[in-house]
N, C-alpha and C positions, 0 to 999 in steps of 0.2 A: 414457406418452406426454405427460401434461401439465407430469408433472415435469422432461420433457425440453426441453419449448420453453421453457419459464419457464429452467430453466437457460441455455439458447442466448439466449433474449431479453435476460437479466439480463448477460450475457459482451458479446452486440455495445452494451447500452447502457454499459459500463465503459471498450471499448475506444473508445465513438465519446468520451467526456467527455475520455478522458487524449487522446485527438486533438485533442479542441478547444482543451484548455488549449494546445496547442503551436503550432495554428492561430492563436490569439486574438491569443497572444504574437507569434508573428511579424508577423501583421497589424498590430501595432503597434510595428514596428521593434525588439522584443526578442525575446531565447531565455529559455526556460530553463536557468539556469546549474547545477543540481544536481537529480539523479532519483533518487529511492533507489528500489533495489529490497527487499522484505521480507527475502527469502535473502542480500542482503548486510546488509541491519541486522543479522538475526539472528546472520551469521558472524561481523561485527566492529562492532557498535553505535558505541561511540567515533568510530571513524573516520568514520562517516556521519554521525553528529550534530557532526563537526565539520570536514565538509566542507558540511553546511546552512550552518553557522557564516561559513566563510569564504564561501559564495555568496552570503549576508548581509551582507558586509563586516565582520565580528566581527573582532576584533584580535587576533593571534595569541597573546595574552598570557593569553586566554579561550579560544582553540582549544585551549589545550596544558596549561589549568587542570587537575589530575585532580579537586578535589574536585566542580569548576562542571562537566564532564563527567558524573561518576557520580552527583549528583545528576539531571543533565535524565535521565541512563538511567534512571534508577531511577523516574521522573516518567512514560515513555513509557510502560513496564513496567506502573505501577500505573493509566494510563489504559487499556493495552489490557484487564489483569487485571477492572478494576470498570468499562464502559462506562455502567451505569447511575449510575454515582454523580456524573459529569461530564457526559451525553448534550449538554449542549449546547457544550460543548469538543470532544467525541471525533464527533457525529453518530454513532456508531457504535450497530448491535443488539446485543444480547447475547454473550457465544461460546458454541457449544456445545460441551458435555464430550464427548468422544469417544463414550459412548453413546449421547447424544442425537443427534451430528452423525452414527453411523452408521446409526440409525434413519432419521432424517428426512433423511439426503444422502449416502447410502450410495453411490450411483452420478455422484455429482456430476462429478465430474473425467472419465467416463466418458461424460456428457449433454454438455459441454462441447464436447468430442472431437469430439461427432458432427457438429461444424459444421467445414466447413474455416477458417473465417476464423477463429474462436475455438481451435482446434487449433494451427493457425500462432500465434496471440495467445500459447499459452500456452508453445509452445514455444520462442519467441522471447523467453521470462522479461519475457511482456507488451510487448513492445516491438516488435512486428510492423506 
């Protein structure tokens, strides 16, 4: 039960922050021009780091670089890999190895669920 609400507590405060950031923004007469989702970095990384690139205004001459490219990949890569070793670049915790994450959040995606706003959240590829 407690791992339950900590999960649903931990989901409405993710989706209230990416609301704000779009709130904030418009409040101040801007959007955001570029959102990555994780499932499209992972499907085609390039592409999303160099569509940050152009939301940036980067010159197409560095969008279309492959070595200035597969370097930043390979830079996100080794920030997600070692979050301890950057923590105040990445703010990220640890990752867990899949034994560890099925021990201790075995039911995770499942505690999530049980909330409808966070359900909708997740189903909407966060974008609910």
């Amino acid at each position: 039960k407690m791992q339950r609400t900590e999960a649903v507590t931990q989901c409405v405060a993710l989706m209230q922050m990416q609301a704000n950031i779009y709130t904030k923004r418009e409040e101040a007469g801007k959007h955001v021009d570029f959102d990555v989702l994780l499932t499209d970095f992972y499907a085609d990384p390039e592409s999303q780091i160099a569509g940050i690139g152009r939301a940036m205004g980067i010159c197409d001459a560095a969008l279309n670089n492959r070595p200035l490219l597969d370097f930043i990949k390979a830079m996100t890569v080794y920030l997600h890999d070692k979050p301890d070793k950057d923590m105040g670049i990445t703010r990220m915790h640890d990752t867990h190895s899949s034994k560890k994450r099925e021990k201790q959040c075995s039911d995770l995606l499942g505690w999530m669920r049980s909330d409808v706003s966070c359900s909708r959240w997740i189903d909407g590829n966060a974008s609910a």
